[in-house]
C-alpha positions in Angstrom: 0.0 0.0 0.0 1.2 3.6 -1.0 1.0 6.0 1.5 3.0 9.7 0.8 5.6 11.1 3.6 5.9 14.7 4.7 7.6 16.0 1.3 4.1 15.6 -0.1 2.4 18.2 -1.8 -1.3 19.6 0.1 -3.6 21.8 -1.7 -6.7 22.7 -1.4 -9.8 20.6 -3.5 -10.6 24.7 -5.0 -6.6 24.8 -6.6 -7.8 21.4 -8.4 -10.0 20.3 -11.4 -11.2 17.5 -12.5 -11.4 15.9 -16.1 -12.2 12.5 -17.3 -11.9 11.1 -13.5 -8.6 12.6 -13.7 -7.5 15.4 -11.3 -5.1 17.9 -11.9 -4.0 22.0 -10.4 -6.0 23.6 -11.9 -4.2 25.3 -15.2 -2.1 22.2 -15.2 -1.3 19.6 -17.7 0.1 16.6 -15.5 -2.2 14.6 -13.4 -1.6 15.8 -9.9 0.4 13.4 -7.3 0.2 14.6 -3.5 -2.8 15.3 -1.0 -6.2 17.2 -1.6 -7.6 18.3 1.7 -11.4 20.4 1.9 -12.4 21.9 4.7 -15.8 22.9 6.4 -16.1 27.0 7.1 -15.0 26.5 10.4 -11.9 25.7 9.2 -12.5 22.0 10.8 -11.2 19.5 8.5 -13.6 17.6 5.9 -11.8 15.1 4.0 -8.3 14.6 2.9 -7.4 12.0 -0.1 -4.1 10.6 -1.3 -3.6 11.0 -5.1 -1.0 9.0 -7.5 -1.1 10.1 -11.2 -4.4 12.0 -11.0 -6.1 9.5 -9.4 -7.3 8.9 -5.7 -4.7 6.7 -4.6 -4.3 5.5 -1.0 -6.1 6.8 2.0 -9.5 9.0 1.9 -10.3 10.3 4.8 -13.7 11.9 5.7 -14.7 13.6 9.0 -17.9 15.3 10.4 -17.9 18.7 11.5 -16.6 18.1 14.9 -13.6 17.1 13.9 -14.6 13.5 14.3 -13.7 10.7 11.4 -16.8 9.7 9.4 -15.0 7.1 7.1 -11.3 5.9 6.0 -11.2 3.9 2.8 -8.1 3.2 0.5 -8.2 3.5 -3.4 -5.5 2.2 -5.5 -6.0 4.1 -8.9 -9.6 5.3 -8.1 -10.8 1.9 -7.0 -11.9 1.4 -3.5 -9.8 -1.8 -2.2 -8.5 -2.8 0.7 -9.5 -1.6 4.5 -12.3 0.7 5.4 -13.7 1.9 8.6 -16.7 3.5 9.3 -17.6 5.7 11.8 -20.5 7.2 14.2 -20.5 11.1 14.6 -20.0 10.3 18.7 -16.6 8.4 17.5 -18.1 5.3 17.8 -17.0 2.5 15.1 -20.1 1.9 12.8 -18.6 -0.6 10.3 -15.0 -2.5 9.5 -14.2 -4.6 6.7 -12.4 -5.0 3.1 -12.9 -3.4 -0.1 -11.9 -5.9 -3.3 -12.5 -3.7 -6.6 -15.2 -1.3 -5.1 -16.7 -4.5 -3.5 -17.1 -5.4 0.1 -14.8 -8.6 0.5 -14.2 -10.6 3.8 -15.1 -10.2 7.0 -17.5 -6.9 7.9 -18.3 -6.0 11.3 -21.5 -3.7 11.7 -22.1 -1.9 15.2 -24.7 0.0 16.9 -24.1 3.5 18.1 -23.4 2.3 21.5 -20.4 0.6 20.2 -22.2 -3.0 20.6 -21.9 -5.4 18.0 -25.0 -5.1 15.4 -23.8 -8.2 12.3 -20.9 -10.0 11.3 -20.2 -12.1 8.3 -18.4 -12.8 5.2 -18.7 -11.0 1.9 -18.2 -12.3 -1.8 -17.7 -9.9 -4.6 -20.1 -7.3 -2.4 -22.7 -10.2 -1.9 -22.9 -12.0 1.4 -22.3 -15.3 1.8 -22.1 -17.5 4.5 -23.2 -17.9 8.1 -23.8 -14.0 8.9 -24.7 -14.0 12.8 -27.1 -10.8 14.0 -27.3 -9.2 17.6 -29.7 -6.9 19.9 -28.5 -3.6 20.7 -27.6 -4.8 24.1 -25.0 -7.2 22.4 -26.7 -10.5 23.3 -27.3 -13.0 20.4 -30.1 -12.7 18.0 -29.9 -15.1 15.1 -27.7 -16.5 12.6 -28.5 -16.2 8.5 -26.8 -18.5 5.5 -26.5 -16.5 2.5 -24.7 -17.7 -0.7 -24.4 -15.2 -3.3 -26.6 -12.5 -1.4 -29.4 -14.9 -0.9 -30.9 -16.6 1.7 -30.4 -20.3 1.4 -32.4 -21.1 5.0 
């Protein structure tokens, strides 16, 4: 996984532009390489990506308006794969798991606000498949589901 140092290059997303999916400074010809950071008018931090060759490549990083992370996904060339996390605006984890080609892949874990666990289970190719076990709120055992290629099988 590529992930820039401290000689890397910040702008702002308004000194960028985007064409074809490709993002460069604006007035420039060469696909921009270095970080793109936006931020809310509190000058509170919105999101920052990590761009390779014009392209979101490594970590993108979202937060709310306090300040706290919403979401951290990785691209390689403008695909989401590999880790994400997901999280509550009271900095509570919402959701883990794996991004294969912009598809959830492996194990996700889902959680309710209160930080209890909520689902778990596998995912193929962004379907679910497998034994996916379920919770109440108060983190005791619900049920447990098969799925095979999204659907139920019992």
């Amino acid at each position: 996984m590529l992930y820039f140092t401290a000689c890397t290059q910040t702008v702002n997303v308004s000194e960028t532009e985007t064409k074809n999916n490709i993002t460069y400074l604006i007035g420039d010809t060469t696909p921009y390489t270095g970080i793109v950071e936006s931020y809310y008018k509190a000058d509170v931090l919105a999101y920052r990506s990590f761009y390779k060759n014009g392209l979101l490549n490594g970590l993108h990083t979202t937060y709310y308006g306090n300040g706290i992370k919403s979401m951290e996904v990785t691209y390689v060339n403008f695909y989401l794969n590999g880790p994400a996390t997901y999280w509550y605006e009271n900095g509570q984890i919402s959701a883990h798991g794996n991004y294969e080609h912009c598809s959830e892949d492996g194990l996700w874990v889902y959680y309710y606000e209160n930080g209890n666990k909520k689902s778990e289970g596998y995912y193929l190719k962004g379907n679910k498949n497998g034994i996916w076990k379920f919770f109440h709120e108060d983190g005791s055992f619900m049920k447990s589901q098969e799925y095979k290629n999204g659907e139920v099988t019992q």
